[in-house]
N, C-alpha and C positions, 0 to 999 in steps of 0.2 A: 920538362915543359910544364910550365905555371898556366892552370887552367882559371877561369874568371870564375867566381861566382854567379849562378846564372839570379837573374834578377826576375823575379814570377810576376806576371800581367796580371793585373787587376784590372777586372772589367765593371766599368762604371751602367747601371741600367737606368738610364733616367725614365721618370712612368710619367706620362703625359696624361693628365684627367681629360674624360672625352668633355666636347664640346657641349654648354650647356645650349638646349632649343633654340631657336631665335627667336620664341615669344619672352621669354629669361634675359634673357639680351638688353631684348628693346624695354623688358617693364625695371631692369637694371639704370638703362641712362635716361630713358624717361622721369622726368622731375616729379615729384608725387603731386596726385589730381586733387586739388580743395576737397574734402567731405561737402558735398551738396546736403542744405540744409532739410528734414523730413516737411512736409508741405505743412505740418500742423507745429513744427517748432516755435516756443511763446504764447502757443494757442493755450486758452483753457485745458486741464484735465479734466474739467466736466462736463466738454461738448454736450450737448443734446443728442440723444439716441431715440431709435424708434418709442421707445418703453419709459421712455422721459414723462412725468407727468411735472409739470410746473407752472407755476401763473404769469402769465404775461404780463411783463415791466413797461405797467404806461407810464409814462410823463407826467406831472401834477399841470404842467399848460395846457394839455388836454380837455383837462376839467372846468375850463372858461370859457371854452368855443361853443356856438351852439352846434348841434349836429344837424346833416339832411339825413344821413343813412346810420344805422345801430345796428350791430352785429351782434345778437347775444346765443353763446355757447351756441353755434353755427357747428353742423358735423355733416360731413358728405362723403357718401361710399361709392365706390364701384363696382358694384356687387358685395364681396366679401373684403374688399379692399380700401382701408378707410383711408381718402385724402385730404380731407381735413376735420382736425381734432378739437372740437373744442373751440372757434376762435371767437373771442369775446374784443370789439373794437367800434368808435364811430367814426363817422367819416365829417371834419368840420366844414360846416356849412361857406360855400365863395373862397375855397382854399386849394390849393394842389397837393394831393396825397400822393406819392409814393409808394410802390410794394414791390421790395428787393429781397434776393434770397437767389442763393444755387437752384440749376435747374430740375423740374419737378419739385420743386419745395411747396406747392401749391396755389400762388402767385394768381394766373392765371384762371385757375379752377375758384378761384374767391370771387376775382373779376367779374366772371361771366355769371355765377351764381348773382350778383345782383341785383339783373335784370334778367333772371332768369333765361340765359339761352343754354344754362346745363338741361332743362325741360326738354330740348331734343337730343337727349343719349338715352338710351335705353338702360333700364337697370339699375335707376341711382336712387341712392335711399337719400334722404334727407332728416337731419332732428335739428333741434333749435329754430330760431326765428331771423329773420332778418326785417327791420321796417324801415320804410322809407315815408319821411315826417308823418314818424307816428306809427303808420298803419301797416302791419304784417304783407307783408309781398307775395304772403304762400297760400292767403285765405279763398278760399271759394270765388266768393263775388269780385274779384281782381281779375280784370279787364288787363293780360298782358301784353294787346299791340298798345293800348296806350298805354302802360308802365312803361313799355320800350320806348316809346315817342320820347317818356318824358325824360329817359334816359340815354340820351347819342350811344352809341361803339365805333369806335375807329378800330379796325383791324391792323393784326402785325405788316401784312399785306392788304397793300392799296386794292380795292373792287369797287372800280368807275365801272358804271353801267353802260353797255355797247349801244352808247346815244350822245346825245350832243352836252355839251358841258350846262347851257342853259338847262335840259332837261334833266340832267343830274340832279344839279339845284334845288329844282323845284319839286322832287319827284313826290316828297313828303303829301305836299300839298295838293301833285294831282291825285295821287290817290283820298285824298281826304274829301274830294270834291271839288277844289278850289277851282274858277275857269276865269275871273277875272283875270285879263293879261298885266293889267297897270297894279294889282297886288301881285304878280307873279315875279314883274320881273322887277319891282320894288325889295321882293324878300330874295330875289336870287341877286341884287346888286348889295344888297347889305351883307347878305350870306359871307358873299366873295370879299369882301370888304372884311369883314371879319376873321377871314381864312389868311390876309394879308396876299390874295390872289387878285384884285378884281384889275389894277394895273398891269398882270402881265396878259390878262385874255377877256378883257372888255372889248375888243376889235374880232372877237371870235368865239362866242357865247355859242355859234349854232353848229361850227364845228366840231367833229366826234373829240370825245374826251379822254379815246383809244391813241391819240395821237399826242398829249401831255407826256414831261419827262417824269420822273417815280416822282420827285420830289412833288409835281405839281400835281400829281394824281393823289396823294395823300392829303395835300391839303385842299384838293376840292371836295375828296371823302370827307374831311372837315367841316367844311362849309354843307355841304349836305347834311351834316349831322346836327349843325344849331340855326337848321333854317326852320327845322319842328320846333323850336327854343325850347328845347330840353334842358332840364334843372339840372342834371348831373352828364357831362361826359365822360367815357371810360373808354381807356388808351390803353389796348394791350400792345406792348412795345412799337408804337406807333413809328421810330425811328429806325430801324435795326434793317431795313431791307436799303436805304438811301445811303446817299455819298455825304461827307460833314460839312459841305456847304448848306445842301437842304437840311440835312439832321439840326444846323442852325437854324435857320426859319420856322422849322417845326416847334424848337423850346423857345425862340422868344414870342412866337404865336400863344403855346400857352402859357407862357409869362404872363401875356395879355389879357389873355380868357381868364383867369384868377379873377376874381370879385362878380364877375356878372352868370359865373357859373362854376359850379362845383368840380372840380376834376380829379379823375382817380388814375393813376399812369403805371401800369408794369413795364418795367425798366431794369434789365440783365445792367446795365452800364451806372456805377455807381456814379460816376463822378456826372452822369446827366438827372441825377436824382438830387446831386448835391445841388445844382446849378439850377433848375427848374420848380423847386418844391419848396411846402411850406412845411410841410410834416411826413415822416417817413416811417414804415412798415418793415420792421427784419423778418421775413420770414424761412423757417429750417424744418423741413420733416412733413410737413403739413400745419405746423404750429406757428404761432403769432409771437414768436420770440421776445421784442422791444418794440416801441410805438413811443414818439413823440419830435419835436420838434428836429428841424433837418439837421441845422447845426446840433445839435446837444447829440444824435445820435453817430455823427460821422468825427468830432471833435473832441465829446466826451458821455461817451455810452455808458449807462449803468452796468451792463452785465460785460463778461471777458468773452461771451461769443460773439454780443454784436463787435467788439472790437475786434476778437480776431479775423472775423470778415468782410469788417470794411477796408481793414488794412492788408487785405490781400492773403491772410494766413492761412485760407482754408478757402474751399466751396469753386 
């Protein structure tokens, strides 16, 4: 009896690799994400830093305007904390100035030093000079409710006083003594005329001014402001709290205001800087970067920071 050859089983083990995560998975058929560019990519490598000492890049146009106000080597601390360095700048006379820069760059703090209302904080050193046609702002004998007179402030925030809009108006003037009605409401009809307001609330001069919409309360703050006929008004971001239909009324207002008065506007919103101005302020760190004309600075800037941050590359 013929037996078979027995034929031996071979046993095949297939290994199965275990499964990879499902975050492996999903970053597998997931299409790769663009590299987002660094916020300062095409910026200068020589940004400005705290420790920066440099001269600020004025404009040769500069040097033909007559000036109201002159900033020379202007320095202001907060106790041990210096916010602004050094800024050397004037302000030309019936123009609109501009002062742009990321925030805390000291904008604001330049602003208010003009007219002195940094004098109520406590603590602050002051060096250099500031004069306005001419004469030092910081001297003894300087009368600062009338330097402020002759200096309007529009706040970032509208502050109508809890009265009637005539009395708004006029407020300047009652406090100064004024009681003639036919000069009162003379300067409060020109006022508002001025403000590009007296069409919407000539039928309502004695109603409260608590009842205006933002846009109309900012420009009666206005009208308030050059009813003292102050030589220079100073706009800290006078637009930034309204809606862009007022935010318009407010820059062709001071479109307007140009030549019969001085204006100086801090403005977070470059392209309302480009659109409203005559000349323009970069300011970074507490420093006065570049200074001159609006076009030359947004079109074609001397230094690579003010370019990289007009163009969005930084700040």
């Amino acid at each position: 009896m013929s037996t078979a050859a027995e034929t031996p089983v071979t046993t095949r083990t297939t290994v199965v690799p275990p499964a990879p995560p499902q975050e492996q998975i999903a970053a597998r058929s997931a299409p790769p994400s663009p590299q987002r560019p660094s916020p300062r990519q095409g910026a200068s490598d020589t940004l400005i830093t705290p420790n920066t000492q440099r001269a600020t890049e004025i404009h040769t146009e500069l040097s033909t305007e007559k000036s109201i106000v002159t900033i020379e080597n202007f320095k202001l601390s907060y106790g041990k904390a210096e916010a602004l360095h050094g800024i050397n700048m004037t302000i030309p006379i019936g123009k609109v100035t501009a002062l742009i820069g990321p925030s805390g760059c000291g904008k604001s703090t330049l602003l208010r030093s003009i007219n002195r209302l940094n004098d109520l904080i406590d603590n602050i050193r002051l060096e250099g000079r500031i004069l306005f046609n001419g004469q030092p702002i910081h001297d003894r004998n300087v009368d600062v409710i009338e330097l402020r007179k002759r200096m309007g402030m529009v706040f970032q925030k509208s502050n109508p006083f809890p009265m009637s809009i005539f009395e708004n108006v006029i407020y300047a003037l009652r406090i100064g003594g004024e009681k003639r009605r036919s000069v009162l409401y003379e300067v409060c009809e020109r006022s508002l005329r001025g403000a590009a307001l007296w069409e919407e609330v000539k039928d309502r001069l004695h109603q409260s001014a608590l009842g205006m919409s933002g846009g109309q309360q900012q420009r009666l703050c206005i009208a308030r402001a050059i009813a003292a006929e102050p030589e220079v008004l100073l706009m800290d971001e006078p637009c930034s709290a309204l809606d862009p239909v007022a935010t318009a009324k407010i820059e062709d207002l001071i479109y307007q205001l140009r030549g019969k008065y001085t204006v100086v506007i801090v403005t977070h919103n470059m392209q309302q800087a480009a659109r409203c101005s005559d000349y323009t302020a970069f300011m970074y760190l507490g420093r006065l970067i570049e200074y001159g004309p609006t076009n030359s600075i947004f079109l074609n800037p001397h230094l690579k920071e003010t370019e990289a941050y007009v163009t969005g590359r930084f700040g």
